[in-house]
C-alpha positions as CSV (number, residue, x, y, z in Angstrom):
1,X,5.5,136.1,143.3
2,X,8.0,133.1,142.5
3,X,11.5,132.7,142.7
4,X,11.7,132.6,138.8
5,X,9.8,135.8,138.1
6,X,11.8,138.0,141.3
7,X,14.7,136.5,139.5
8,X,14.1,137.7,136.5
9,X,13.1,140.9,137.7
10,X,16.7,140.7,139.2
11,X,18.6,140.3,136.1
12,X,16.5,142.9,134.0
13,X,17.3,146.0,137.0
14,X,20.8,144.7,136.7
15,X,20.9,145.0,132.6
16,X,18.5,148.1,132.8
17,X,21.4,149.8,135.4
18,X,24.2,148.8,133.0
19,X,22.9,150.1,130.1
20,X,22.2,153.3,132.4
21,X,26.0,153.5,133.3
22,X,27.0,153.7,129.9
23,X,26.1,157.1,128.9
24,X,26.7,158.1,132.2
25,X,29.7,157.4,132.9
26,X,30.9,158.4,129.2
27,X,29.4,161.9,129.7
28,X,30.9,162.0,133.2
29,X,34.5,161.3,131.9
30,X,34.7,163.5,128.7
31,X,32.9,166.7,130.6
32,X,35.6,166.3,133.4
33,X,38.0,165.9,130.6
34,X,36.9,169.4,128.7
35,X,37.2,171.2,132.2
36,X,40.0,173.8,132.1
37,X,41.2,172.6,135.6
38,X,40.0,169.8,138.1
39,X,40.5,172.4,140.7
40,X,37.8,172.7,143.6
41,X,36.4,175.9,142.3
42,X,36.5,174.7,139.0
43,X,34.3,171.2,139.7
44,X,31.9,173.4,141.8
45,X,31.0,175.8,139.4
46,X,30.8,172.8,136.7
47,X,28.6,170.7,139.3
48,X,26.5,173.8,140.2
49,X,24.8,173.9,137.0
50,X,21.5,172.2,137.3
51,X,22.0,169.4,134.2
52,X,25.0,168.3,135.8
53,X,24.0,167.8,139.1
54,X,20.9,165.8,138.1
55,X,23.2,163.6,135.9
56,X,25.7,163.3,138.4
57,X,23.2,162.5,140.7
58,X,21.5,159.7,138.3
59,X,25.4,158.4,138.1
60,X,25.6,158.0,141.6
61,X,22.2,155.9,141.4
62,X,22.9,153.7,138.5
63,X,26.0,152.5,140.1
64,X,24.9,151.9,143.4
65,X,21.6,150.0,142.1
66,X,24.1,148.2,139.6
67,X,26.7,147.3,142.4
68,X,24.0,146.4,145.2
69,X,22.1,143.9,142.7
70,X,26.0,142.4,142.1
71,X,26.5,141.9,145.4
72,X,23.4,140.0,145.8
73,X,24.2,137.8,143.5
74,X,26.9,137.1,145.1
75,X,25.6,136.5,148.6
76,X,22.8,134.5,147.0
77,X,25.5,132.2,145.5
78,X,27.5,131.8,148.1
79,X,26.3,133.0,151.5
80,X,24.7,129.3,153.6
81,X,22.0,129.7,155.8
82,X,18.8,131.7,155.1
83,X,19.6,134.0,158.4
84,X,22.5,135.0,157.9
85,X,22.0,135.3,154.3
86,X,18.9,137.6,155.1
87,X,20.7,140.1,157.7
88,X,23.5,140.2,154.6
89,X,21.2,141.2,152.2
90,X,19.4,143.5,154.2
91,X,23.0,145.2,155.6
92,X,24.1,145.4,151.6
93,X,20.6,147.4,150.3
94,X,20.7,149.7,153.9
95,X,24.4,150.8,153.4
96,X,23.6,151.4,149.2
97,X,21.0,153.6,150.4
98,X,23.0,155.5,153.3
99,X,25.6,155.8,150.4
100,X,23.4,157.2,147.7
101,X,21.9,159.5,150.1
102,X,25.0,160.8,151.5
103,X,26.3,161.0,147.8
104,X,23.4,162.8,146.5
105,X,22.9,165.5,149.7
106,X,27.1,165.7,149.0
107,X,26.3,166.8,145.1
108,X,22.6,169.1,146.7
109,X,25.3,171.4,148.7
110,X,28.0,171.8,146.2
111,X,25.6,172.9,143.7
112,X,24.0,175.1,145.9
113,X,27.2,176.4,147.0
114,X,27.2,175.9,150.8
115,X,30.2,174.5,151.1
116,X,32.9,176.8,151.2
């Protein structure tokens, strides 16, 4: 694979999670909006419904893809040395995913209600 095409690839995940986010974020901030109360119980009922967990879920991976492909352009740019500019990249995509994860198991038990 070349340089051109991974870039290219690049920039259309980054448009493709941008144009995800949209929607997303819209539905996330007028269904917060229409709650009664941003209380605890309130949000856990809302988030235990199954629709909204899956979007909330898709929300939390559209804006870690978007923000991790961001950041590599950014250590791409700027970052000298190929070493050091590989361990970045690799620490970047390895925390993005330990956040995602942590984000969606975090949205798994409120739905399910095991957190009290």
């Amino acid at each position: 694979m070349s340089a051109h095409s991974s870039g290219v690839a690049h920039w259309r995940w980054q448009r493709r999670s941008a144009v995800a986010l949209v929607p997303l974020t819209l539905w996330f901030v007028v269904s917060l909006l229409l709650l009664p109360d941003l209380d605890y119980p309130t949000l856990r009922q809302w988030i235990a419904h199954s629709g909204h967990a899956l979007a909330v879920g898709a929300l939390l991976c559209a804006a870690a893809v978007h923000a991790c492909l961001g950041l590599e352009v950014i250590v791409e740019d700027y970052v000298q040395g190929l070493t050091l500019k590989t361990y970045t990249l690799l620490a970047i995509r390895g925390s993005y995913l330990l956040l995602v994860l942590a984000g969606c198991l975090a949205v798994l038990n409120i739905a399910l209600g095991s957190v009290a």
